[in-house]
C-alpha positions as CSV (number, residue, x, y, z in Angstrom):
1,X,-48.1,-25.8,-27.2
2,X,-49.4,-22.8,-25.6
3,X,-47.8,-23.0,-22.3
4,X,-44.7,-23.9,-24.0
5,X,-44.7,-20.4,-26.4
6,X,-45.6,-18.5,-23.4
7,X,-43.1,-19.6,-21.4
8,X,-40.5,-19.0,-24.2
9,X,-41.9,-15.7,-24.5
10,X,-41.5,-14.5,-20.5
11,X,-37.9,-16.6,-21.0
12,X,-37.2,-14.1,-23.3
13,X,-38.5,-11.4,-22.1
14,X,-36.8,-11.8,-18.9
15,X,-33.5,-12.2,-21.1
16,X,-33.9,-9.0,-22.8
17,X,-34.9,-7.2,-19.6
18,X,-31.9,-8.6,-17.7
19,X,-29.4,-7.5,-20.6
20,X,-30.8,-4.3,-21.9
21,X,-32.3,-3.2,-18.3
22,X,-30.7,-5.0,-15.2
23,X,-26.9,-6.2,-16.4
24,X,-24.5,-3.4,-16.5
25,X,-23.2,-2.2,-19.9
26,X,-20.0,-4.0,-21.2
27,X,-18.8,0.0,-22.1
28,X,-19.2,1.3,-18.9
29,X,-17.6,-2.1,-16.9
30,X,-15.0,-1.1,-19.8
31,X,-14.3,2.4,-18.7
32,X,-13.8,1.3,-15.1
33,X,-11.5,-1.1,-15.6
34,X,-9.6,1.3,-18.1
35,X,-9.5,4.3,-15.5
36,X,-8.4,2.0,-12.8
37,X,-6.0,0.4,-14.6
38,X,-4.6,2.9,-17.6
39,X,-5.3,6.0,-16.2
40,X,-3.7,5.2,-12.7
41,X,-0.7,3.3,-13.5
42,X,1.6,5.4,-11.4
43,X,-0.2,5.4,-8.1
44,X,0.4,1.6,-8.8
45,X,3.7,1.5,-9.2
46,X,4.1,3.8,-6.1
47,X,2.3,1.4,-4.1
48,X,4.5,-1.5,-4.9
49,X,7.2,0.8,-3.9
50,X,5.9,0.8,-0.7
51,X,6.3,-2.6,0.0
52,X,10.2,-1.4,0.4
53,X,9.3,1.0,3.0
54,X,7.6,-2.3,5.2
55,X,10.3,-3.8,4.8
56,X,12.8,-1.5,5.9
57,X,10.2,-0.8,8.7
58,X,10.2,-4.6,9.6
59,X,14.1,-4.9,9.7
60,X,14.4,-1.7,11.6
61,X,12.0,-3.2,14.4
62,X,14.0,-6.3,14.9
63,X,16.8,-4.7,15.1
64,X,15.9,-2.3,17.9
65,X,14.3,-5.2,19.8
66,X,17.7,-7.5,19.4
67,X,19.9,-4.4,20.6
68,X,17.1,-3.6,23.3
69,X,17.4,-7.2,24.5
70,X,21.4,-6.9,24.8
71,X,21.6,-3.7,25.5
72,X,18.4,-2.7,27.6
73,X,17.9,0.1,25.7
74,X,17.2,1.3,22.6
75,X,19.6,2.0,19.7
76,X,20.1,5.7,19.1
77,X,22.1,5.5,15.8
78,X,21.9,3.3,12.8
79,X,25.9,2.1,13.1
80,X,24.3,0.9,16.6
81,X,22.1,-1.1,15.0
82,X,24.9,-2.3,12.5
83,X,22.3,-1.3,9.8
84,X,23.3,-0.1,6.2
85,X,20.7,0.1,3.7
86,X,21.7,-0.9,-0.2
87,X,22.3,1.7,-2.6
88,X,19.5,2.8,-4.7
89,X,16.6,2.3,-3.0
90,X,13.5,4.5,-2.6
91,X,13.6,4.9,0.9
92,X,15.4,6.7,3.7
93,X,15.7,5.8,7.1
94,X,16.9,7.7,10.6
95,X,16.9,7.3,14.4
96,X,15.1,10.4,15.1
97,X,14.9,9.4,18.7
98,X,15.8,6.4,21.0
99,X,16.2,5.7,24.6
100,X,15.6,3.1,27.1
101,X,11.6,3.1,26.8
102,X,11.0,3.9,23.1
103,X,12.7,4.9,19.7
104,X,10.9,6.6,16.6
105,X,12.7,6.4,13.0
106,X,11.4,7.9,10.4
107,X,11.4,6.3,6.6
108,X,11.0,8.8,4.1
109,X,11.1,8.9,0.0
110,X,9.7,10.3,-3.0
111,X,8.2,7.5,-5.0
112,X,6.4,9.1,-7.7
113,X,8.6,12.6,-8.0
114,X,6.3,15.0,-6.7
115,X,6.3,17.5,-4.0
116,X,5.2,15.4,-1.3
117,X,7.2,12.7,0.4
118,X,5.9,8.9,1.7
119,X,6.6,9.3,5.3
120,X,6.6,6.3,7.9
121,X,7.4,6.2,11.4
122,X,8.6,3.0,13.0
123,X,8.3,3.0,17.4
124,X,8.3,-0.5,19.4
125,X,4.3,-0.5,19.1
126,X,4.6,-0.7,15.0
127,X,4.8,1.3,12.1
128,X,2.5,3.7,10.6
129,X,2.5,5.8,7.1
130,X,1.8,9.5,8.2
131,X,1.6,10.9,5.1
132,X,0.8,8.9,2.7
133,X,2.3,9.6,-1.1
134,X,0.4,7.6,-3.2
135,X,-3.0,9.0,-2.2
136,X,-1.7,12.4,-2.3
């Protein structure tokens, strides 16, 4: 009967040491998850916003590499490429240069109305954000 109280005593003391002590709070794993998720929402939203800009960034790709294939060279407007973009969208693009080696367009909006704009450029190696609205 001994062994078995002090067992249930270091049981519980363990318990109580791992809740009070070793566990985080619930209040402060509360807080976290409120900040990141309440106090953020916009940077959020502006990232799924992105996901239009990868797109674009995709489709502009192929299409350079199509009229590359056919043309051996690069497309140096978007009429070239046969490209209109839908109305309303977030994003921007233009043929800043092109030639038979390389092209660079640039994809540009404003996704959360601030001063700065989400800036992409789009070559034959890839695409890259260079300045980056949602972290800004």
């Amino acid at each position: 009967m001994k062994k078995f109280l002090l067992i249930l005593i270091i049981i519980l003391a363990g318990y109580f040491l791992y809740v009070g002590v070793i566990a985080p709070p619930a209040e402060k794993a509360s807080e976290k998850v409120k900040e990141e998720v309440f106090d953020k929402p916009y940077s959020q939203i502006a990232a799924a916003k992105q996901s239009e800009a990868k797109q674009l960034a995709k489709i502009l790709m192929n299409k350079q590499h199509t009229y590359y294939a056919v043309e051996g060279k690069y497309a140096s407007s978007m009429s070239k490429l046969r490209f209109t973009p839908r109305l309303g969208q977030y994003y921007t693009a233009k043929i800043v240069r092109a030639d038979e080696n390389n092209y660079l367009i640039e994809i540009k909006g404003n996704i959360d109305n601030d001063n700065t704009m989400d800036i992409w450029e789009v070559d034959k190696d890839g695409f890259k954000n260079v300045i980056n609205d949602v972290q800004r």
